[in-house]
C-alpha positions as CSV (number, residue, x, y, z in Angstrom):
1,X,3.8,29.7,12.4
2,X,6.6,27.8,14.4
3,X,9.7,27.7,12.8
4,X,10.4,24.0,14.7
5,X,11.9,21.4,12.3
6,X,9.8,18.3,12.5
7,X,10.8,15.4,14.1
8,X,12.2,12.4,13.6
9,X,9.0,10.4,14.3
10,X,7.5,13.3,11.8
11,X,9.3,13.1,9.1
12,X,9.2,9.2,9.1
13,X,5.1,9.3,9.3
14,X,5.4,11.3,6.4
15,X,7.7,9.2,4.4
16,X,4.9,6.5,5.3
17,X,2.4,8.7,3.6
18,X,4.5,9.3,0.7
19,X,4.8,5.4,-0.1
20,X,1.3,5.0,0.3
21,X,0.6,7.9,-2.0
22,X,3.0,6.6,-4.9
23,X,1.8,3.2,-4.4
24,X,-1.7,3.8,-4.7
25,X,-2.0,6.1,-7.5
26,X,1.2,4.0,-9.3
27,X,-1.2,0.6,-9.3
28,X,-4.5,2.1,-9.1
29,X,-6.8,0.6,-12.8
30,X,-4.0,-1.9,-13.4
31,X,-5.4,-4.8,-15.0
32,X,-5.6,-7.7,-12.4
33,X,-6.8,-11.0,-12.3
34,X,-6.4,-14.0,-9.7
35,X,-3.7,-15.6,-12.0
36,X,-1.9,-12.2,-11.6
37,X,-2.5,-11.2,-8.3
38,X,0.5,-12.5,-6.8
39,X,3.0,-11.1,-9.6
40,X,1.2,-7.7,-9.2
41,X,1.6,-8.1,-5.6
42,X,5.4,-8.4,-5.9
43,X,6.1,-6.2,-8.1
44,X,4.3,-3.5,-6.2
45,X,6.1,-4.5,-3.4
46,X,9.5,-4.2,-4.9
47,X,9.1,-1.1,-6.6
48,X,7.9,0.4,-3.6
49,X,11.1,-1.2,-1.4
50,X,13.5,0.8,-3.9
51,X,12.0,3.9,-2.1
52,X,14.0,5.6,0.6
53,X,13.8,4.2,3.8
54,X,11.8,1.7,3.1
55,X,12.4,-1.8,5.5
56,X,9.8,-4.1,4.2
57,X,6.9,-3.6,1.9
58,X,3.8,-6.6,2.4
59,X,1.2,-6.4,-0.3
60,X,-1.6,-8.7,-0.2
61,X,-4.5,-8.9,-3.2
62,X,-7.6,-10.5,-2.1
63,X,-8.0,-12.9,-4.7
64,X,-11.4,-14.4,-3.8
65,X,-12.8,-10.9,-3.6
66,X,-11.0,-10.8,-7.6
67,X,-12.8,-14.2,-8.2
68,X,-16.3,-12.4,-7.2
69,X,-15.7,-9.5,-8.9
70,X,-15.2,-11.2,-12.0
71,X,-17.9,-14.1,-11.4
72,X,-20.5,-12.1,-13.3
73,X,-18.4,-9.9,-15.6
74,X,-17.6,-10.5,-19.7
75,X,-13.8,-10.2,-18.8
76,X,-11.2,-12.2,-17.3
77,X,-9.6,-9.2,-15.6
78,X,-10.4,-6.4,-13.6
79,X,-8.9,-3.1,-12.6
80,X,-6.9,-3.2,-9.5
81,X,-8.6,-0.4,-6.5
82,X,-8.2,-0.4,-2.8
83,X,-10.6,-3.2,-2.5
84,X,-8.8,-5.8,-3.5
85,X,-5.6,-4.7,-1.8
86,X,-4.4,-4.9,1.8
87,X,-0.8,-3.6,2.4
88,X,1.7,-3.6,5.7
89,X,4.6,-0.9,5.0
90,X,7.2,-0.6,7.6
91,X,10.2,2.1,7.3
92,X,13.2,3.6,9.4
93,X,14.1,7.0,9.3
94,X,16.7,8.1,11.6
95,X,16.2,5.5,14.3
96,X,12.6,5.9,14.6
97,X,10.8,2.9,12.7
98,X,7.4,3.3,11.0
99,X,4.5,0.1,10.6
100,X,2.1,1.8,8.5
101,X,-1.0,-0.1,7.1
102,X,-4.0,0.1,4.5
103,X,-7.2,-2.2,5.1
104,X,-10.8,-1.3,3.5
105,X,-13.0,0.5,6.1
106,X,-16.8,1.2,5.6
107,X,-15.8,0.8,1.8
108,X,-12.7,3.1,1.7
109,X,-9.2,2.2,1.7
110,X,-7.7,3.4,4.7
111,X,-4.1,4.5,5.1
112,X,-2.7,4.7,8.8
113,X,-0.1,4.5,10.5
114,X,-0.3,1.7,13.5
115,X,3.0,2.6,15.3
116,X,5.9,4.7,15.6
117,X,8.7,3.5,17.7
């Protein structure tokens, strides 16, 4: 075991996990529908944003995919999951700047970080 502080670029990749983990399991079954999507949207965005470090939080909820979800279903809602939701995070620690992403891949939604500069 190395006792080598992490990095700059580390730390901020981890600070990019951390939002993803708080905004994830924060909004994760909340009740959603497409006449909510776009309040749900913002206020995930903006809690998130009150986060350290934090530049610019983008959330976007698939609303058509909400529509088909809902097309066949008794309720006018659904719960809110990583299916529905694509979100652009992009954070500065220290200099080094952070655009972090989650997108649905093979039916899981991936969190990654696209570039540290």
């Amino acid at each position: 075991m190395s006792d080598t502080a992490p990095t700059d670029s580390e730390v901020a990749c981890f600070e990019a996990g951390i939002k993803f983990g708080s905004l994830y399991h924060q909004f994760a079954g909340t009740p959603v529908s497409p006449d909510s999507a776009a309040s749900l949207a913002t206020a995930m965005e903006e809690a998130i944003e009150n986060q350290p470090h934090c530049e610019e939080v983008v959330v976007d909820v698939d609303e058509d995919a909400l529509r088909a979800e809902l097309a066949d279903g008794p309720a006018d809602y659904t719960e809110l999951t990583g299916r529905f939701v694509d979100v652009d995070i992009h954070l500065a620690y220290e200099g080094t700047r952070v655009h972090a992403q989650m997108r649905m891949e093979d039916g899981y939604p991936l969190m990654e970080v696209v570039s540290v500069e």
